[in-house]
C-alpha positions as CSV (number, residue, x, y, z in Angstrom):
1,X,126.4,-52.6,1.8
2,X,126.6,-49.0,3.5
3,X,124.8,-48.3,6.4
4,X,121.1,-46.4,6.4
5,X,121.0,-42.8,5.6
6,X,121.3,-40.3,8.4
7,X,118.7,-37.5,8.2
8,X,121.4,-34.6,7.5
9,X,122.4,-37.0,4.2
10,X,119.2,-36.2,3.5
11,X,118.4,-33.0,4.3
12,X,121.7,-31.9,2.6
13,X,121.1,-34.0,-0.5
14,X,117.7,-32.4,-0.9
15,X,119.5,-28.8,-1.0
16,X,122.1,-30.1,-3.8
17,X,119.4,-30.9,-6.1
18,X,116.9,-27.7,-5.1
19,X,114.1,-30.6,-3.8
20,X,111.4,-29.9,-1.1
21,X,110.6,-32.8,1.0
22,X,107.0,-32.7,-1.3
23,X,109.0,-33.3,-3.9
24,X,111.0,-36.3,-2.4
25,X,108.4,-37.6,-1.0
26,X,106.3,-37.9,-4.3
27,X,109.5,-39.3,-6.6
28,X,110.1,-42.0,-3.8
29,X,106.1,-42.3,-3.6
30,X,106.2,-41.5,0.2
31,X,103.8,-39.7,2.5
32,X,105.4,-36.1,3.0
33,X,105.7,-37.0,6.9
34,X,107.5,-39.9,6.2
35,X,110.4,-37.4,5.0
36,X,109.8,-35.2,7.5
37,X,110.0,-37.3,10.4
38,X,113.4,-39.0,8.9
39,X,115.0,-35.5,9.0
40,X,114.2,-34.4,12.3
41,X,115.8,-37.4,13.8
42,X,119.2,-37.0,15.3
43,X,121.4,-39.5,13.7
44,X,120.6,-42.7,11.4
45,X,116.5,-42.7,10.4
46,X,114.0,-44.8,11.6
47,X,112.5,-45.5,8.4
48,X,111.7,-48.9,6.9
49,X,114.5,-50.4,4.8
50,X,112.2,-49.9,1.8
51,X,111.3,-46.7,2.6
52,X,115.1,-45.9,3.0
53,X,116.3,-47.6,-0.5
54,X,113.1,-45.7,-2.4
55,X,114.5,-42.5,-0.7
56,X,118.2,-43.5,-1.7
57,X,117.4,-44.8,-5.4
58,X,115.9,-41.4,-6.5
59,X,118.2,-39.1,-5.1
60,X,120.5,-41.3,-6.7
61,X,118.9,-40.9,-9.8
62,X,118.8,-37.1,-9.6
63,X,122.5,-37.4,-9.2
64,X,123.6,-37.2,-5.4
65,X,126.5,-39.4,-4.7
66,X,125.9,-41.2,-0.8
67,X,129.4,-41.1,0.9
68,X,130.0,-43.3,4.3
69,X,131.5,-42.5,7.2
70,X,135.5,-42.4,6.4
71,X,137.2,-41.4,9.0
72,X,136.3,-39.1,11.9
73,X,135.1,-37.4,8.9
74,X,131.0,-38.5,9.1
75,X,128.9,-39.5,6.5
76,X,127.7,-36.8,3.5
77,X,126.8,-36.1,-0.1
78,X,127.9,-34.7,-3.1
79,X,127.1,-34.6,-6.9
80,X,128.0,-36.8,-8.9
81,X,129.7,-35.1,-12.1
82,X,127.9,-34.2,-14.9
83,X,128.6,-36.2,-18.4
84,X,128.5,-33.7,-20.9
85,X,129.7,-31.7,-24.1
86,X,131.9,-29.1,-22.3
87,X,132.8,-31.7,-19.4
């Protein structure tokens, strides 16, 4: 299993998908602090494990692909292709 999210996964996921933390925070039913302490940490987050996979399941959902560390290159995110018509 990958490793916990860092808090610029987050942060960066967030911007992909136009979310405020409010936003995250009410789709993975989490107190708004909750998201804002996990990205103002420095590296990895010190949320729960739960708190992490609620976090990780809806951004998933909205379409943000988690990517691990590979490399020197750090972890990150991206967006998962869109199925569709003109695809």
């Amino acid at each position: 299993m990958s490793r916990g999210l860092t808090s610029a996964q987050i942060r960066a996921a967030r911007a992909l998908i136009r979310w405020s933390a409010a936003k995250l925070a009410r789709e993975a039913a989490l107190g708004l602090a909750t998201i804002r302490r996990a990205e103002l940490s420095q590296s990895e987050t010190s949320m729960t494990v739960a708190n992490g996979l609620a976090v990780r399941r809806v951004l998933e959902a909205a379409g943000v692909i988690f990517i691990d560390e590979n490399g020197g290159a750090g972890p990150g995110v991206r967006l998962r292709k869109r199925q569709g018509k003109n695809d």
